[in-house]
C-alpha positions as CSV (number, residue, x, y, z in Angstrom):
1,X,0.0,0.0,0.0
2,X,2.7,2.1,0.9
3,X,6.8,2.3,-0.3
4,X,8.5,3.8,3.1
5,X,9.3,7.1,3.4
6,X,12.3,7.1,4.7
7,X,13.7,5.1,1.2
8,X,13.5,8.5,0.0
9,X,16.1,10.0,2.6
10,X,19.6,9.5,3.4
11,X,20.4,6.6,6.5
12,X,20.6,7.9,9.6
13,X,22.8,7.1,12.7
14,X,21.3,7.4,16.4
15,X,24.8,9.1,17.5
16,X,25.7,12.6,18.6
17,X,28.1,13.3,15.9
18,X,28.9,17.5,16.5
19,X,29.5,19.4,12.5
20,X,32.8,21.2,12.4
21,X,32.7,24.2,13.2
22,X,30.6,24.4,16.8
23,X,31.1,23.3,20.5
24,X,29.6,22.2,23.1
25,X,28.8,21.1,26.8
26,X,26.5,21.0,29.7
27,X,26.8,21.1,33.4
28,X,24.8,21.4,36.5
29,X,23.3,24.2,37.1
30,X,20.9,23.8,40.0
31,X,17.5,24.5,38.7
32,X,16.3,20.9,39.0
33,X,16.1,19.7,42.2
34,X,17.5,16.4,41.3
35,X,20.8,17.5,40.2
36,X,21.4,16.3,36.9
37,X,22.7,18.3,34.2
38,X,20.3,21.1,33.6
39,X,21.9,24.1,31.4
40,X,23.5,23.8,28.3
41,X,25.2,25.8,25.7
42,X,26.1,25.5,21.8
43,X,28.3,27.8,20.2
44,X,30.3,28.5,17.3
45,X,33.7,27.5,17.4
46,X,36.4,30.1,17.5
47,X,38.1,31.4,14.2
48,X,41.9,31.8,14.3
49,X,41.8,35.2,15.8
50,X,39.8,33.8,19.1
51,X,36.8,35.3,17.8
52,X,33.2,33.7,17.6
53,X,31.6,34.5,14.3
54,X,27.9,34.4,13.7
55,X,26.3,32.0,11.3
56,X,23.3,32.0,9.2
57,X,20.3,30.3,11.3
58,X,16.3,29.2,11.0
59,X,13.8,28.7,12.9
60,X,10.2,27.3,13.9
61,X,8.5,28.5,16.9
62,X,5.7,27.6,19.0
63,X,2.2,29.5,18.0
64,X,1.2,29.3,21.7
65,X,-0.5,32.8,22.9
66,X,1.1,31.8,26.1
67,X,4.6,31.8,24.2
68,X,7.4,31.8,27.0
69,X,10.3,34.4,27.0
70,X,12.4,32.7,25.8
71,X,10.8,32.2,22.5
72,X,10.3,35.9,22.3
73,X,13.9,36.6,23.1
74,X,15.1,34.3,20.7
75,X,12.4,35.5,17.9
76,X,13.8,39.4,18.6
77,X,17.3,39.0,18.4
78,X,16.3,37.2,14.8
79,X,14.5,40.0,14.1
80,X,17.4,42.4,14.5
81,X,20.2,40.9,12.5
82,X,17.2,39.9,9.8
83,X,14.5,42.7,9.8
84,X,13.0,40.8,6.5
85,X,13.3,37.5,7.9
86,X,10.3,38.6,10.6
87,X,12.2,36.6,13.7
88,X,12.5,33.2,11.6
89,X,15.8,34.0,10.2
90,X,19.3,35.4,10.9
91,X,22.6,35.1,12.4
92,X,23.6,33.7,16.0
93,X,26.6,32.8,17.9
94,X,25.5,30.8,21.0
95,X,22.1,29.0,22.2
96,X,21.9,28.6,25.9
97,X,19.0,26.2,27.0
98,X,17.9,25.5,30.4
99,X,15.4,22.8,31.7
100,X,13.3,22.7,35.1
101,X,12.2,26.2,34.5
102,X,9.6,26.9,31.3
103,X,10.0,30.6,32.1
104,X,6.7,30.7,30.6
105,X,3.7,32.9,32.2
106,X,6.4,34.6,34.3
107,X,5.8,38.4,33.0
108,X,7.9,41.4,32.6
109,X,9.8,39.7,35.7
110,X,10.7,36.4,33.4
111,X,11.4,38.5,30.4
112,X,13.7,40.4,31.8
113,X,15.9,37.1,33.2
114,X,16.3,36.2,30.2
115,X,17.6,39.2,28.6
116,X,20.1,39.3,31.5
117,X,20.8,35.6,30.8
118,X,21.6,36.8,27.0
119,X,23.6,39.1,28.4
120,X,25.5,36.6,30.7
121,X,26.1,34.3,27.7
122,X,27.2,36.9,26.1
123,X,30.2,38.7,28.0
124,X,31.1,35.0,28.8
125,X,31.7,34.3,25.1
126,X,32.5,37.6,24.1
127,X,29.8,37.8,21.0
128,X,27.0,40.4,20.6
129,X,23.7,39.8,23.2
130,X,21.7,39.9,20.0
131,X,23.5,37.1,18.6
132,X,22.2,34.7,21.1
133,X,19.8,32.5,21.1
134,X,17.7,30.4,23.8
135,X,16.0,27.4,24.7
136,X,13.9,26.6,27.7
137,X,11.8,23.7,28.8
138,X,10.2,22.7,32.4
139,X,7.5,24.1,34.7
140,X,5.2,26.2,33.6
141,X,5.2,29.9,35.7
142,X,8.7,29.4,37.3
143,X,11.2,32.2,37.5
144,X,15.0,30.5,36.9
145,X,17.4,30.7,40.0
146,X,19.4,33.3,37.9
147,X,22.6,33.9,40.0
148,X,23.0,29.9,39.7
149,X,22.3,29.9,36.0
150,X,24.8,32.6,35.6
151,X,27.7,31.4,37.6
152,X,27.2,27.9,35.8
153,X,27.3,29.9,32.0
154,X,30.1,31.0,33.3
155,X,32.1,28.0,34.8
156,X,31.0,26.2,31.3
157,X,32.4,28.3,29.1
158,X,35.8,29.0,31.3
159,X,35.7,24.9,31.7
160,X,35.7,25.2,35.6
161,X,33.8,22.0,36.0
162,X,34.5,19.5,38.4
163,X,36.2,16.0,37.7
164,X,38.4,17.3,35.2
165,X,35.6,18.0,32.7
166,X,35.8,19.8,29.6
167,X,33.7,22.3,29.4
168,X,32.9,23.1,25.9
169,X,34.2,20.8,23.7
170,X,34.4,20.2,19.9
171,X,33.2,16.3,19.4
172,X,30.2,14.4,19.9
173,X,30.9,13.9,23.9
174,X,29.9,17.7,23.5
175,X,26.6,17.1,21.9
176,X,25.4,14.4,23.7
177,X,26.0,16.2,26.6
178,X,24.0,18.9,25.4
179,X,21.0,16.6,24.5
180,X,20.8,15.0,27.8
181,X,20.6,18.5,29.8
182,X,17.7,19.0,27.8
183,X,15.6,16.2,29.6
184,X,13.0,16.7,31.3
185,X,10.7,13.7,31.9
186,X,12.3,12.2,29.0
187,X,13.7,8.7,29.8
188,X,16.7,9.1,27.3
189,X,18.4,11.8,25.1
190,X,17.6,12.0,21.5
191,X,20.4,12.3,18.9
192,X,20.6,11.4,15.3
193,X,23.1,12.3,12.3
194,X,23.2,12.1,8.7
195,X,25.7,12.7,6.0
196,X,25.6,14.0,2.7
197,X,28.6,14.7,-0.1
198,X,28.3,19.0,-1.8
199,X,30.3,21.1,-4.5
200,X,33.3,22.5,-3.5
201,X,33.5,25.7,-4.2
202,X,35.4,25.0,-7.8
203,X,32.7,22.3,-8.6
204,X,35.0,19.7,-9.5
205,X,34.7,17.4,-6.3
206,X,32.3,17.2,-3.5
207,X,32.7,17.1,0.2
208,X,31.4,15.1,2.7
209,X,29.0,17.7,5.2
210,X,27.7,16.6,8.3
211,X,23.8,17.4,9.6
212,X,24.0,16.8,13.5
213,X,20.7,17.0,15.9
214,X,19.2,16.9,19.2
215,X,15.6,17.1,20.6
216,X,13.5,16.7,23.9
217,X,10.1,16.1,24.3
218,X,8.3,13.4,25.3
219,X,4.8,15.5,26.7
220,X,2.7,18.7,25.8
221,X,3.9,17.6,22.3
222,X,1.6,18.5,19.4
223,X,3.2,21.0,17.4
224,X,2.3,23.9,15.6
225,X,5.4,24.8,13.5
226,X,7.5,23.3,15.7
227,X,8.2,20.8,18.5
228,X,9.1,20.6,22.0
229,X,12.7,21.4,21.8
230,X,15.6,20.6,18.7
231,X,18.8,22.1,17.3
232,X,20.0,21.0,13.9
233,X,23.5,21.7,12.8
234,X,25.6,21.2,9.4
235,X,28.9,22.3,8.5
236,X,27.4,22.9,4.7
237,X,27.6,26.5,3.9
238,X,24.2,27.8,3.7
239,X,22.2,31.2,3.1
240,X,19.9,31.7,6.1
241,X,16.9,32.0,3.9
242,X,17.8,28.9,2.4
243,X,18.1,27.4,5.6
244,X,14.7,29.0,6.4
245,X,13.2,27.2,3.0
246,X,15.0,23.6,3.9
247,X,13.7,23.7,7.7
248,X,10.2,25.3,7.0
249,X,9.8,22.0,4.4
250,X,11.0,19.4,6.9
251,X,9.5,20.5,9.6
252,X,6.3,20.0,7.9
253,X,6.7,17.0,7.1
254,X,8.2,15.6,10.3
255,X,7.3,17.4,14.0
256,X,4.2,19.1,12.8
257,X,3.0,15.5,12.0
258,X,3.7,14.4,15.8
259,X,1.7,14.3,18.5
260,X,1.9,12.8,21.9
261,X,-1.2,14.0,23.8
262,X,-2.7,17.2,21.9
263,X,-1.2,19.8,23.7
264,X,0.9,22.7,21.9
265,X,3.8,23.7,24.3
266,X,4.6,26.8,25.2
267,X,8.0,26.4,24.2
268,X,8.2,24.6,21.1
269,X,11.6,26.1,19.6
270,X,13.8,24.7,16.7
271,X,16.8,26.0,15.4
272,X,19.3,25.1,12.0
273,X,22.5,26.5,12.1
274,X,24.9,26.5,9.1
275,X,29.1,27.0,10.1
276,X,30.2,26.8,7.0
277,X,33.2,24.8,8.0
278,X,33.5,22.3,5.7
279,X,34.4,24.2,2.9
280,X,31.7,23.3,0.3
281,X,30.3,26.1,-1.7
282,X,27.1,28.1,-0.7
283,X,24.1,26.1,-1.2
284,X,21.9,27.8,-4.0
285,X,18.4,27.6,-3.8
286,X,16.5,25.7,-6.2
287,X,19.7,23.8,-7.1
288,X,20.6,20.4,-6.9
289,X,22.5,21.0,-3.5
290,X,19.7,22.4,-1.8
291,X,18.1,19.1,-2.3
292,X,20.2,16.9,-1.2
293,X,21.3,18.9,2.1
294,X,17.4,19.4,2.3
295,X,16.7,15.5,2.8
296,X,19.4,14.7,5.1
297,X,17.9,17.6,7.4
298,X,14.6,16.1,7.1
299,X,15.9,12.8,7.7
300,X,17.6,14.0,10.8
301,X,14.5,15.7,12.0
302,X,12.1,13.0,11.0
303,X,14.1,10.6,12.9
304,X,14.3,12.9,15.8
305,X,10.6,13.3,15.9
306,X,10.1,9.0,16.1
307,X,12.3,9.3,19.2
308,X,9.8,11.6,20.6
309,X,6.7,10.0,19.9
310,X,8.7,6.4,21.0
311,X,9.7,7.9,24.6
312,X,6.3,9.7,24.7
313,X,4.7,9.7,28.2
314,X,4.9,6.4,29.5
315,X,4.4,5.2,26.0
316,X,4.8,1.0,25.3
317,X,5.0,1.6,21.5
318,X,5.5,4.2,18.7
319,X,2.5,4.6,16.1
320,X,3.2,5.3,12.8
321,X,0.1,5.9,10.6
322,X,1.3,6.3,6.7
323,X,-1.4,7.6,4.2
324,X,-1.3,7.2,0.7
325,X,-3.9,7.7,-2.4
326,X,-4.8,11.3,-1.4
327,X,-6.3,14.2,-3.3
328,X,-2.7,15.2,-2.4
329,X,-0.3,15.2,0.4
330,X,-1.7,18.1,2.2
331,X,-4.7,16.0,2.8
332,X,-2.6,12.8,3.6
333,X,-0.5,14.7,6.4
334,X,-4.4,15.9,8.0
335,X,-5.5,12.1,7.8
336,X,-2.2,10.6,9.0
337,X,-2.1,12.9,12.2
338,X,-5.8,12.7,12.7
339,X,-5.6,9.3,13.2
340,X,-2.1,9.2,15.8
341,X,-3.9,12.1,17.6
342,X,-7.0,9.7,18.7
343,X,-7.1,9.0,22.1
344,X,-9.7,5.9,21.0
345,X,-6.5,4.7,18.7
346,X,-4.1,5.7,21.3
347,X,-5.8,3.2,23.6
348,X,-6.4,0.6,21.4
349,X,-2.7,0.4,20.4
350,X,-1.9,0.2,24.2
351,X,-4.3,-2.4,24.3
352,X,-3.0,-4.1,21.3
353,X,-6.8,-4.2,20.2
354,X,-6.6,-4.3,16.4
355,X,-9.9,-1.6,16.4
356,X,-9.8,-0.7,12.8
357,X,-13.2,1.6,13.3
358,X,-11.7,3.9,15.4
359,X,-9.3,4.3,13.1
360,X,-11.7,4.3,10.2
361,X,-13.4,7.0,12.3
362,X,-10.5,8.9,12.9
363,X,-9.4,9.6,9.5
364,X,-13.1,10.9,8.7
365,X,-12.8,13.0,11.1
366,X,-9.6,14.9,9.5
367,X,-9.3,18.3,9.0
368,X,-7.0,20.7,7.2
369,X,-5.1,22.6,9.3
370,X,-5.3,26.6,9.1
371,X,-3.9,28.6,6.8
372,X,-0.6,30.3,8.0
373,X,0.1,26.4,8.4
374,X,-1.1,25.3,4.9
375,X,1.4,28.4,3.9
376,X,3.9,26.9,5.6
377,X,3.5,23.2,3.7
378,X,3.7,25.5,0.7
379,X,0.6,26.1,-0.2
380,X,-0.4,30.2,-2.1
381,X,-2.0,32.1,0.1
382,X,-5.3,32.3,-1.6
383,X,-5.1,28.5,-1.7
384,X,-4.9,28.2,1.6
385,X,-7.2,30.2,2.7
386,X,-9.9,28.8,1.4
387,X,-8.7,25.2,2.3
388,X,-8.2,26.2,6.1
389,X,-10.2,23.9,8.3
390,X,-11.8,22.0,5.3
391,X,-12.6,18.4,5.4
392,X,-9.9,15.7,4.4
393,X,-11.4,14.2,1.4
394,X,-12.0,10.3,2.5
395,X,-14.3,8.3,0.5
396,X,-15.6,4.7,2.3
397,X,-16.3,2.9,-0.9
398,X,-12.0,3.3,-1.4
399,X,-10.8,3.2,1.7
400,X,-8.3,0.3,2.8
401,X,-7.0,0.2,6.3
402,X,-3.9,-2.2,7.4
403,X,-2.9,-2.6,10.9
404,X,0.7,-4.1,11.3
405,X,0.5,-5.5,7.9
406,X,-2.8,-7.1,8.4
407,X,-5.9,-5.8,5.8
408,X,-8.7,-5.3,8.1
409,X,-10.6,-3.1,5.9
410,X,-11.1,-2.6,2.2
411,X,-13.9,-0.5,1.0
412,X,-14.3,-1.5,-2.9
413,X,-14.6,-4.9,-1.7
414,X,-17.6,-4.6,0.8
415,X,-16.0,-3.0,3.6
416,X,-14.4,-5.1,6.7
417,X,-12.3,-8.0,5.9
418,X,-12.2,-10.9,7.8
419,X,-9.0,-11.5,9.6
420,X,-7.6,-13.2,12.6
421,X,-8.0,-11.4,15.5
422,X,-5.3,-13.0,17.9
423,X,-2.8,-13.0,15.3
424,X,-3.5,-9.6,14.7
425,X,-2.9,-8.8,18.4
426,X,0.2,-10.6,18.2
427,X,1.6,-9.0,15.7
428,X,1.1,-5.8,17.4
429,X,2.6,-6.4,20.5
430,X,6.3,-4.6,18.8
431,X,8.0,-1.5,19.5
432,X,6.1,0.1,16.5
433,X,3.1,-0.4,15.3
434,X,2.3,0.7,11.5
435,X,-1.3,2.0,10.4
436,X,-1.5,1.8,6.6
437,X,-4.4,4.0,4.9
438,X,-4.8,3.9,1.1
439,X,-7.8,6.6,0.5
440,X,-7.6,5.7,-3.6
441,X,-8.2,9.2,-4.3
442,X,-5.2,10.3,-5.7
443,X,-1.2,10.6,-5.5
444,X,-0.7,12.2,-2.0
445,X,0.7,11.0,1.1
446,X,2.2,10.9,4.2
447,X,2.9,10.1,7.8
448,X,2.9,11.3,11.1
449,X,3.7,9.6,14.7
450,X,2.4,9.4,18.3
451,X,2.3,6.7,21.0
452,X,-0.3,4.7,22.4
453,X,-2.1,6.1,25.6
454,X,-1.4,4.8,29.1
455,X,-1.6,4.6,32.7
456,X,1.9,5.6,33.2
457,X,1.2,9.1,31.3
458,X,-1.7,10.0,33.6
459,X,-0.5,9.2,36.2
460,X,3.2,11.1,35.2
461,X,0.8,14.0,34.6
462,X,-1.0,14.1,37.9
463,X,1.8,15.0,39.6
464,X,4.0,16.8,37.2
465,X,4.8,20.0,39.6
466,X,5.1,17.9,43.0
């Protein structure tokens, strides 16, 4: 019903492999109570002369009302190096991120932290405070212990850690370290690499760029543009409104096709930096380059966002629902997350209950999203206005339905199709669980990804704050 997506996209390794070009590090900060590694920082490397330059970024941010300071700091100091790129866009330096503090809801009080933690950063690294950038994840309406946060920037970046540990450094040990201060209530950190071979700047051979990422989330994940929390980096040297045009298209297709329990964070932030460092020549838009540097991002963030949904709140399995035979794949990416955003398939998947009407049910029930999101898939404005909010287009007569590789349902030949249930059940009691929709309708498709629904995350959620 279906060829895999990822066939499409380069391989991918679950290993922090850092770009050249950047550091990084982590260390203890003290704003979670248990102690674990709670602030990190990326940076660019230094150039020859010991100074820190500023390299071409993009971003995605959370559409949240409630959007916490962070994501307004990060979104103005955009703004200012990039007045056209309207905060999406632009050159940075650093990204500091804490977790056990949201600093969201926190007023003029929590906006003003975190410009004086920009400013921290940014004596302590000697760039401009509008060439940082910021991350933040935790409880909701918490103010961060600041003098601790600064004094920890600090020791970081002078590498005054104890145990003879490096500060920031410029290998993987760097990035992983970055990825698990990130955590929250995530079980593991979530890393992934790819590589892909561009021009050098003569033309005549190609070199080998790297595309490096990290990511937390495992709750309040059901993006809008974004995710939870991810950094992207490549050592490809890239435009940032061509970095804007490569993550606005994976993104898309990846984290704003995952969903965990329906709820849009506050903080969902992610970032793509471009060093430059390996020496390949600028990535043109529209050229074959673009492409290619374009589907190792995606497959990085694609792979990124299956961690995610897999470590999701108490989660037993990852669902992946793949749609194909849509009017197009705007329509396949509303029917694909409809049906990993049911809590009636969320609990049948826990249950390993092979319920093919809920998930008939759920893909009637898809929607188009609105239209600044139907923009962002690409879509002309006029387009999508007038598809914002409109029905996926899901006929019953050509519906089929597969559940872990098991046709339960096929509507041009009568409907349900007899099957065994307990093998069924068997064969979804795996890590992942596929849901295969073929609408016959037309050439579109897509995925998206979520988790089944359990005990565990209720009862994690009850007592989040205590």
């Amino acid at each position: 019903m279906l060829e895999p997506l990822q066939d499409r996209l380069p391989a991918v390794e679950r290993r922090a492999v850092l770009p050249a070009g950047f550091v990084a590090g982590a260390v203890v900060a003290g704003i979670k109570a248990s102690g674990r590694p709670d602030l990190a920082i990326i940076a660019t490397a230094p150039d020859p002369a010991g100074r820190r330059p500023a390299v071409p970024v993009a971003a995605v941010f959370t559409t949240n009302a409630m959007a916490a300071a962070p994501v307004r700091l990060s979104r103005a100091n955009l703004a200012a190096g990039d007045p056209s790129g309207h905060g999406l866009r632009g050159r940075a330096a650093a990204i500091v991120s804490t977790s056990g503090s949201a600093n969201a809801a926190t007023g003029p009080g929590g906006d003003a932290d975190q410009r004086t933690l920009a400013e921290r950063l940014a004596v302590a690294l000697d760039v401009p405070p509008e060439a940082t950038l910021a991350l933040a994840t935790g409880v909701i309406g918490t103010r961060l212990p600041m003098e601790r946060v600064g004094e920890a920037i600090d020791r970081l970046v002078s590498g005054g850690l104890p145990d003879d540990a490096e500060g920031l450094r410029a290998d993987g040990e760097g990035l992983l370290a970055a990825a698990t201060a990130l955590m929250t209530t995530d079980t593991r950190p979530k890393v992934a690499t790819a590589s892909v071979a561009l021009p050098d700047p003569d033309g005549f051979a190609a070199r080998v760029v790297t595309v490096g990422g990290i990511a937390k989330g495992v709750g309040m994940i059901h993006p809008r543009m974004a995710t939870m929390l991810a950094v992207i980096l490549t050592d490809a040297a890239v435009p940032a409104a061509t970095l804007q045009a490569i993550l606005r298209r994976a993104a898309t297709r990846t984290w704003n096709q995952l969903s965990v329990d329906g709820d849009t964070s506050t903080n969902d932030t992610v970032f793509l930096l471009a060093s430059g460092a390996a020496g390949t020549a600028p990535v043109e838009p529209g050229s074959a380059a673009e492409a290619d540097l374009g589907a190792a991002v995606e497959a990085v963030a694609r792979d990124l966002a299956r961690q995610q949904a897999a470590d999701g709140g108490g989660a037993t399995a990852l669902l992946t629902c793949a749609v194909t035979g849509a009017v197009d794949d705007v329509e396949a990416r509303a029917v694909a997350r409809s049906v990993v955003s049911s809590s009636l398939v969320k609990a049948a998947v826990h249950g390993r209950d092979p319920n093919w009407g809920r998930i008939a049910g759920a893909a009637g029930n898809a929607r188009l999203p609105d239209g600044q999101l139907l923009e962002t898939a690409g879509l002309p404005a006029t387009e999508a206005a007038t598809r914002s909010g409109a029905r996926a287009r899901v006929d019953p007569d050509r519906l089929r339905i597969a559940i872990a590789g098991q046709l339960v349902f096929d509507g041009s030949a009568g409907g349900p199709v007899a099957f065994e249930r307990a093998a069924a059940r068997a064969a979804m009691d795996a890590p992942e669980l596929l849901v295969r929709l073929d609408l016959g309708l037309g050439a579109g498709s897509g995925e998206a990804f979520g988790c089944d629904l359990t005990e565990a995350y209720v009862i994690e959620n009850s007592e989040y704050t205590t």
